[in-house]
C-alpha positions as a Markdown table, in Angstrom:
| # | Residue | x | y | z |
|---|---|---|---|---|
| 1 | Unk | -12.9 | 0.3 | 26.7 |
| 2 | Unk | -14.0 | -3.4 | 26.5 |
| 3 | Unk | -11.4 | -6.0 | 25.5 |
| 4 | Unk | -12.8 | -8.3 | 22.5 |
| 5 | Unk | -12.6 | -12.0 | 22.7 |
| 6 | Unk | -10.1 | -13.1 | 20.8 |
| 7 | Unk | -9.8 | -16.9 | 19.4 |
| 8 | Unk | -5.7 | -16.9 | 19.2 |
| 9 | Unk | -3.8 | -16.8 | 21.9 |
| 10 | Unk | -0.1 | -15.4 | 22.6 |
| 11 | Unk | 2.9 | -16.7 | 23.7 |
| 12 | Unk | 6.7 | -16.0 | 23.8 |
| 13 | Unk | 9.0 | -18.1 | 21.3 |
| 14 | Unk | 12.4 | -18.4 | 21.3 |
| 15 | Unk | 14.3 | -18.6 | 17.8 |
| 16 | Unk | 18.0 | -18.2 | 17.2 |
| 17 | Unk | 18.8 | -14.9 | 15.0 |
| 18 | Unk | 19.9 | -17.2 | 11.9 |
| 19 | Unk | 16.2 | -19.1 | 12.0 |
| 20 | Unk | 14.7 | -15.6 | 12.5 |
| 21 | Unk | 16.4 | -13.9 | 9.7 |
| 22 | Unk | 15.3 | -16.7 | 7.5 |
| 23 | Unk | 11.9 | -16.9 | 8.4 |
| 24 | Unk | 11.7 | -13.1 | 7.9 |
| 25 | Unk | 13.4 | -13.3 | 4.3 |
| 26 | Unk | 10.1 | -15.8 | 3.8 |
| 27 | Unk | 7.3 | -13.6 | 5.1 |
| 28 | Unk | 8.3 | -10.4 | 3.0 |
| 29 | Unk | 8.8 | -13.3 | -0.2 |
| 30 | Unk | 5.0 | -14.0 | 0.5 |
| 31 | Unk | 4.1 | -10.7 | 1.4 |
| 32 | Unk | 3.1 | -12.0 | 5.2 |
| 33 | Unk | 3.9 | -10.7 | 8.4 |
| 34 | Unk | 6.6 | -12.6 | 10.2 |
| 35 | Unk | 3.8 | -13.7 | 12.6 |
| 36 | Unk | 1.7 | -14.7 | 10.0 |
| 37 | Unk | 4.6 | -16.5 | 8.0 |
| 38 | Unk | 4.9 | -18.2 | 11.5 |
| 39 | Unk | 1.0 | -19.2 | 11.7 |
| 40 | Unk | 0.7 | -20.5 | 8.2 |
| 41 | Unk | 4.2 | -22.5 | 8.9 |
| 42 | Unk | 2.6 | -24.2 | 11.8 |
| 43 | Unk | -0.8 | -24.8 | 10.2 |
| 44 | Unk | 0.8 | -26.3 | 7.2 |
| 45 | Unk | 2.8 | -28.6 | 9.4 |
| 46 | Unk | -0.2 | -29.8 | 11.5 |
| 47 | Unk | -2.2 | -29.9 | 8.6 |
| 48 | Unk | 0.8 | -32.4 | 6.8 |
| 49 | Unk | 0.9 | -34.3 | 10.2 |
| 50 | Unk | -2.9 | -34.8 | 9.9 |
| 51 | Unk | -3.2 | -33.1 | 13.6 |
| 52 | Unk | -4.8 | -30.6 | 12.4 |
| 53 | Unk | -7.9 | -30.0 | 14.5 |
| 54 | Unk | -11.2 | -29.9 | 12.3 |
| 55 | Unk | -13.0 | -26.6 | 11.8 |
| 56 | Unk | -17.1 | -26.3 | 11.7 |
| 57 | Unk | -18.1 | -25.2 | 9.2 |
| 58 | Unk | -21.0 | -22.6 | 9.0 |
| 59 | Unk | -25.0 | -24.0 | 9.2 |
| 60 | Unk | -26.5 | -23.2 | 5.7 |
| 61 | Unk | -29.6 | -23.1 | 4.5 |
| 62 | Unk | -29.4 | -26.3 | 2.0 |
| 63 | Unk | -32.5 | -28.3 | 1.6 |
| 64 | Unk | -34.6 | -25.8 | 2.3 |
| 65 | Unk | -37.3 | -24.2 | -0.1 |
| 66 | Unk | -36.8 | -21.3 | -2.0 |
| 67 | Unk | -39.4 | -18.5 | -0.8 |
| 68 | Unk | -40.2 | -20.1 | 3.0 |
């Protein structure tokens, strides 16, 4: 079977049991995985930090005619 490309990447992260309890509390409060609680944690920080890296958005079909 082919593997799919994949835009995330993994990685092994270290967090003491007290910090990992907490965060876990969090995700199942927001109905998230603990990974994902982890994701949107980081993207809110680099998004607060203005570092978060701009994202393209999709070409549309603005300007042109309707029917062409």
């Amino acid at each position: 079977m082919a593997k799919k490309e994949s835009n995330t990447k993994s990685f092994v992260l270290r967090v003491d049991s007290e910090t990992m309890a907490a965060i876990e509390k969090w995700a199942a409060d927001e109905f998230r995985s603990t990974n994902g609680q982890l994701q949107w944690i980081i993207s809110e920080a680099l998004r607060k930090s203005g570092r978060q890296p701009k994202r393209r958005r999709p070409a549309t079909d603005e300007g042109k005619e309707d029917g062409l």
